[in-house]
C-alpha positions, 0 to 999 in steps of 0.5 A: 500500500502506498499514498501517491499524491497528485502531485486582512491586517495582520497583528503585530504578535502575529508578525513577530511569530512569523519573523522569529531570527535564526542564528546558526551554531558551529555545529551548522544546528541553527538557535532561536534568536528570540522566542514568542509563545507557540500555539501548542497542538491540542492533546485531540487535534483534527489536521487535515493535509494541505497540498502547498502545490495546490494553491487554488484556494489560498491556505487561509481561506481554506481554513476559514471556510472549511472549519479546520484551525489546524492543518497539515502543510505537504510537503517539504523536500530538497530540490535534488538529492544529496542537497542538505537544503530543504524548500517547499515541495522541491521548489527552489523559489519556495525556501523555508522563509517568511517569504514562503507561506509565512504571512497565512502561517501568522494568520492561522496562528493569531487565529488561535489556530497551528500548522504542522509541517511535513517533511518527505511524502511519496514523490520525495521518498521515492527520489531520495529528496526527503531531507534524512535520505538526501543529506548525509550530514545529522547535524545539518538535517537536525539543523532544517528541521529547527529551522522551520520551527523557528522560522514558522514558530510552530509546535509540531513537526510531521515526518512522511515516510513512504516508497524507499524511505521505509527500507533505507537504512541509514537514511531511517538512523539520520532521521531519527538521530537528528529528531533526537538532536533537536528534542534536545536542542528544544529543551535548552530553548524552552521550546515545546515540540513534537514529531509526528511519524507517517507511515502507510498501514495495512488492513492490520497494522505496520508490516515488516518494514515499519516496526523497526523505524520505531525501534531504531526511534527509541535506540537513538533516543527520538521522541515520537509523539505521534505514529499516524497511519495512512489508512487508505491506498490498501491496493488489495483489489478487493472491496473494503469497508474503509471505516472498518479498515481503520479501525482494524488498523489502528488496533492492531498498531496499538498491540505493536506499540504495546509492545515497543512502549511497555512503559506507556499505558492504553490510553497513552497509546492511543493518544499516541495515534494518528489516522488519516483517511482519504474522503471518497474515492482513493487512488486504487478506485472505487472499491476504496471507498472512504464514504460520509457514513464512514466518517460518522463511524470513524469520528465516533470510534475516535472519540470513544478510544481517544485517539490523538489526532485526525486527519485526511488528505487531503482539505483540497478535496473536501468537495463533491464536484467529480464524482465517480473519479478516483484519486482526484486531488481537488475533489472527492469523487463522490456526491458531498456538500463542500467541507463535510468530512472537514465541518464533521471532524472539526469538533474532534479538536479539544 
């Protein structure tokens, strides 16, 4: 299974949040010049996925309209591998600055609302772009990583690991060793931040391959605080009922982080988890169907077992004007008023 993308006055608090200075150490890890209080991420955040390469509706027009105060911004990558330099989606006319998505960033925040920055996704992890798979160097990954915390002033962070990225080892041990280094370098700067790990999931959890990024997480000492499951593009060729599958997913994920978190209690874990459904049709056809009835049971089922976070990719498509079609990035494929799945799950935030 795998995701493939298609691919008014502003305060002056919220400008200060948007412009925080950046100094760079000797060891090329870069340190707040000045600090202003982040909006921290709730404890149950609903955070859809925002396509930054589809900006056919503005981000913060996005957010007003479709609810969400929290968003998950797609995708950050190198403009070619083996650069330690990050930008928006590949694209060196868009480098992680105020100039980049800044001005919308400052006003969600001053909102009273977050964005969470992801890094990698399945273009970037299947071209060796992703930053710890482009980038030999832990410091200088470390270093990018602070440096959109500090330049966006937010709370959280949200790592993309899909195609290749899942079996390339030492790209795997540089990720994980720069998230320790910047758990770290958070704490001598009395900064609150987490790291959302993204992973595509089976019917029955993590297979094979994904069990050991955690392990080798919590070898190298990195902090994950969110183990968010791609509960969509199964490939299977047979019929699903999509809310069932999450669900079935997200238990079977919970045994294995049983497992690797014997210290954390049930409901630690499930507060741990993540889920991120694909509304409507996804990209293997309409046999993967995520309908407005899953939803209501998904939501619900989140609700009861305190599920940590709520997502889908992505907001873009949060509309019925093509139905039928599968895998549409500005549409869902199936008959839906705009912003359902988003006005449905906005109140999962508390």
């Amino acid at each position: 299974m795998r995701r493939i993308p298609l691919h008014a006055t502003l305060s002056a608090m919220a400008i200060a949040a948007a412009t925080i200075g950046l100094a760079t150490t000797g060891t090329g890890t870069a340190s707040a010049s000045a600090t202003t209080a982040a909006n921290p991420m709730p404890a149950h955040v609903f955070a859809p996925y925002y396509e930054t390469y589809n900006t056919a509706t503005a981000m913060v027009k996005q957010s007003q309209k479709s609810g969400a105060k929290y968003l998950s911004l797609a995708f950050l990558q190198t403009a070619t591998a083996g650069s330690c330099t990050a930008f928006w989606n590949g694209s060196t006319s868009k480098p992680i600055a105020h100039s980049s998505f800044g001005l919308e960033i400052a006003k969600i925040q001053a909102a009273g609302g977050q964005v969470v920055p992801s890094f990698g996704g399945f273009t970037a992890d299947s071209t060796g772009t992703d930053i710890a798979d482009s980038c030999t160097n832990v410091a200088s990954i470390a270093g990018v990583y602070e440096k959109v915390i500090t330049t966006y002033n937010v709370t959280r962070i949200d790592l993309d690991i899909e195609a290749n990225s899942l079996t390339n080892t030492d790209g795997i041990n540089r990720r994980n060793e720069a998230v320790a280094m910047v758990d770290t370098w958070a704490k001598s700067h009395h900064r609150s931040i987490q790291f959302s790990y993204t992973l595509p999931t089976t019917t029955t959890g993590l297979d094979a391959q994904e069990t050991p990024i955690l392990q080798n997480a919590i070898s190298d000492g990195a902090t994950v605080s969110v183990v968010n499951l791609l509960t969509f593009d199964y490939f299977l060729g047979s019929t699903e009922e999509m809310a069932t599958d999450t669900e079935q997913a997200a238990t079977d994920t919970i045994t294995e982080l049983t497992s690797l978190y014997p210290s954390k209690t049930q409901a630690q874990l499930w507060a741990m988890l993540g889920v991120t459904d694909m509304p409507g049709i996804d990209d293997f056809g309409p046999q993967e169907t995520f309908t407005k009835a899953d939803a209501t049971t998904v939501l619900n089922w989140a609700k009861s077992n305190g599920l940590g976070t709520l997502s889908i990719w992505a907001v873009q498509r949060d509309n019925g004007r093509c139905p039928g079609t599968k895998g549409a990035g500005a549409c869902s494929g199936i008959t839906q008023h705009q912003w359902f799945f988003s006005n449905l799950f906005e109140p999962f935030t508390r």
